[in-house]
N, C-alpha and C positions, 0 to 999 in steps of 0.2 A: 114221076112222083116217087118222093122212097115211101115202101111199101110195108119194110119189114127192117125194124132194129132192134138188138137183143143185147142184153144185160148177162153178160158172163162173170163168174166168180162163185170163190170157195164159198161154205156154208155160213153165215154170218157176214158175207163183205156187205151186205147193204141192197142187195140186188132190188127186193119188191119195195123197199124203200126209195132208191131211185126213180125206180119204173112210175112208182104213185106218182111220184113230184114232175117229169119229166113229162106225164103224161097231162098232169095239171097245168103245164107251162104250155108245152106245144098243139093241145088237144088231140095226145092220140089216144088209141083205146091198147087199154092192158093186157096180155093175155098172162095169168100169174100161172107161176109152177103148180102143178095140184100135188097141195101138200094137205089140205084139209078135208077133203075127201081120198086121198088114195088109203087104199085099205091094208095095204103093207107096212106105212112108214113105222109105224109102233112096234108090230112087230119085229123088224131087220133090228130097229136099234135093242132092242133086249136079245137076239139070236140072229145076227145077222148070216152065217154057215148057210142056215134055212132056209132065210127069206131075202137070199140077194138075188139072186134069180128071178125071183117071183117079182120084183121092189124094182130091176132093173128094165123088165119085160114092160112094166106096168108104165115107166116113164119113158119110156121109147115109143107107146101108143099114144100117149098120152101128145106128146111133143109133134112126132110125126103129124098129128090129124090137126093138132092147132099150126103147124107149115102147110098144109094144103089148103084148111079153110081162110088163113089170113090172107094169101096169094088172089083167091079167087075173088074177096071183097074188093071195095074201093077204097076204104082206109086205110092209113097206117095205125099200124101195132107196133108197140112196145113190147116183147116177150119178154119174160122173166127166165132166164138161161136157157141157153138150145141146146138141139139134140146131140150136137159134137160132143160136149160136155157130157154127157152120157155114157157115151161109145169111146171117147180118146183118157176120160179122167176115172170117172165112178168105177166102171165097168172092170174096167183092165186093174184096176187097183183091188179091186175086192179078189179079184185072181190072185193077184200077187201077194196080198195076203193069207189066201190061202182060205177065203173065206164064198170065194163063187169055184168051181172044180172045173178044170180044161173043157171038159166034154158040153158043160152051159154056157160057157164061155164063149168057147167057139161057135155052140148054137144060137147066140145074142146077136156077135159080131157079124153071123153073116145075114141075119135081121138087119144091120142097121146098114149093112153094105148094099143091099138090095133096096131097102128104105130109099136110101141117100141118092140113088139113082132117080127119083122121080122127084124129089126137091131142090127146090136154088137155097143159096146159104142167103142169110142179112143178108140186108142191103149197109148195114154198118154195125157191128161189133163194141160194145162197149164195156172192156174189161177192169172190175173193180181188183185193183192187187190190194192185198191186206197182210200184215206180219201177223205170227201166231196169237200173239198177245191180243192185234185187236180183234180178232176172228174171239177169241175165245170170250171179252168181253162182250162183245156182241150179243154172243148165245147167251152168255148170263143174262145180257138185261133183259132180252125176251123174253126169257123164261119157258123154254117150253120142255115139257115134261120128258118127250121122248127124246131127246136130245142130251137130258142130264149124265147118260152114260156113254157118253163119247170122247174114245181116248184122244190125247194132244196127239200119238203118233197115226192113228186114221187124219186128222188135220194133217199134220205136218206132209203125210207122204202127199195126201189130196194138194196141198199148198206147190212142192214139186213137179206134179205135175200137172199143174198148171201153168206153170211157169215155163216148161216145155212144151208146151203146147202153145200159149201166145207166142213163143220164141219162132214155132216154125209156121204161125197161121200163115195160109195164103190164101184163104176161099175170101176175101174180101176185105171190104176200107175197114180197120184199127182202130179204135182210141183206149188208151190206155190212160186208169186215172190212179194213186198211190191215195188211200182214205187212209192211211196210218194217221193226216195229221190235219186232216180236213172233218167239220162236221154239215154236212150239207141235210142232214133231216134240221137243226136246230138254229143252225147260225145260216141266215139268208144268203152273207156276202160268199160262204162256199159253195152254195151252190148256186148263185152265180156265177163262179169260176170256173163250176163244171157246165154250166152251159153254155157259157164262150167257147169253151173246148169244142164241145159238140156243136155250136155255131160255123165255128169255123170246118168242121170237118164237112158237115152236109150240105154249104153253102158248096164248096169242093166237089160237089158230088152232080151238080148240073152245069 
């Protein structure tokens, strides 16, 4: 039985929006990013310098404990992005900005390298691509407050390297879907199309 399937993508591509629907369809249970209780988010986005370390700590525990508890249930789970996305996107980019310092850096990564040793990846990967434009609409229609100060080039570079990052996955089965031109929260017949997608992949998978 697949155990563990996880919704990857930039900020805005549709992720907990999927996961809702996906999990309505096939009866699985959710497990969403904690973004409503984490006690950093607010603050990273007005000073992020300060609080990516702290912001990045906090979703590495956060991730890590909901892969050990989904494992040992009987259900499958939907995750709302995994902990690679972390460690291979958020992480190393807030470095590169110049906005997390080598020395926390390095003290994250080798968290998530000792982490990663005691979890299996998905059982199936499911990567929402998104171009800038609809990432950014996205964030507007939600509206959410701590988010209003975030620049296109923190997108744009997060958008990059993601894209490197699906290019070189190999911890497991793929699907890759483009929402530039799809609405699958509003028009039925799209997400339909995304779940023939994903029919056909996990039908693949026994």
């Amino acid at each position: 039985m697949i155990k563990h399937v996880a919704v990857a993508g930039n900020i805005g591509a549709g992720k907990t929006s999927l996961s809702e629907r996906l999990s309505q369809h096939y009866g699985w249970e959710v497990e969403y990013e904690d973004t409503s209780t984490n006690p950093y988010l607010s603050d990273f986005y007005n000073d992020m310098n300060r609080w990516s370390f702290n912001l990045q700590v906090y979703f590495l525990n956060s991730r890590y404990r909901q892969v050990l508890e989904l494992r040992k249930g009987d259900k499958t789970v939907i995750q709302d992005r995994t902990i690679y996305e972390d460690a291979h996107i958020f992480a190393p980019n807030l470095h590169e900005m110049g906005l997390m310092s080598k020395r926390d850096f390095d003290n994250y990564f080798s968290l998530f390298e000792l982490m990663s040793q005691h979890i299996e990846a998905p059982d199936l990967v499911i990567y929402l691509q998104a171009s800038i434009p609809t990432l950014v609409s996205h964030i507007q229609t939600r509206g959410r407050d701590y988010e209003g100060s975030m620049s296109l080039d923190y997108l744009k570079k997060l958008n990059e390297r993601y894209e490197a990052w699906i290019d070189g996955y190999k911890e497991g089965n793929l699907v890759i879907i483009n929402v530039d031109n799809i609405d699958f929260i509003t028009n039925p017949e799209d997400l339909g199309k995304v779940i023939e997608r994903i029919d056909r992949e996990v039908h693949g998978l026994f």
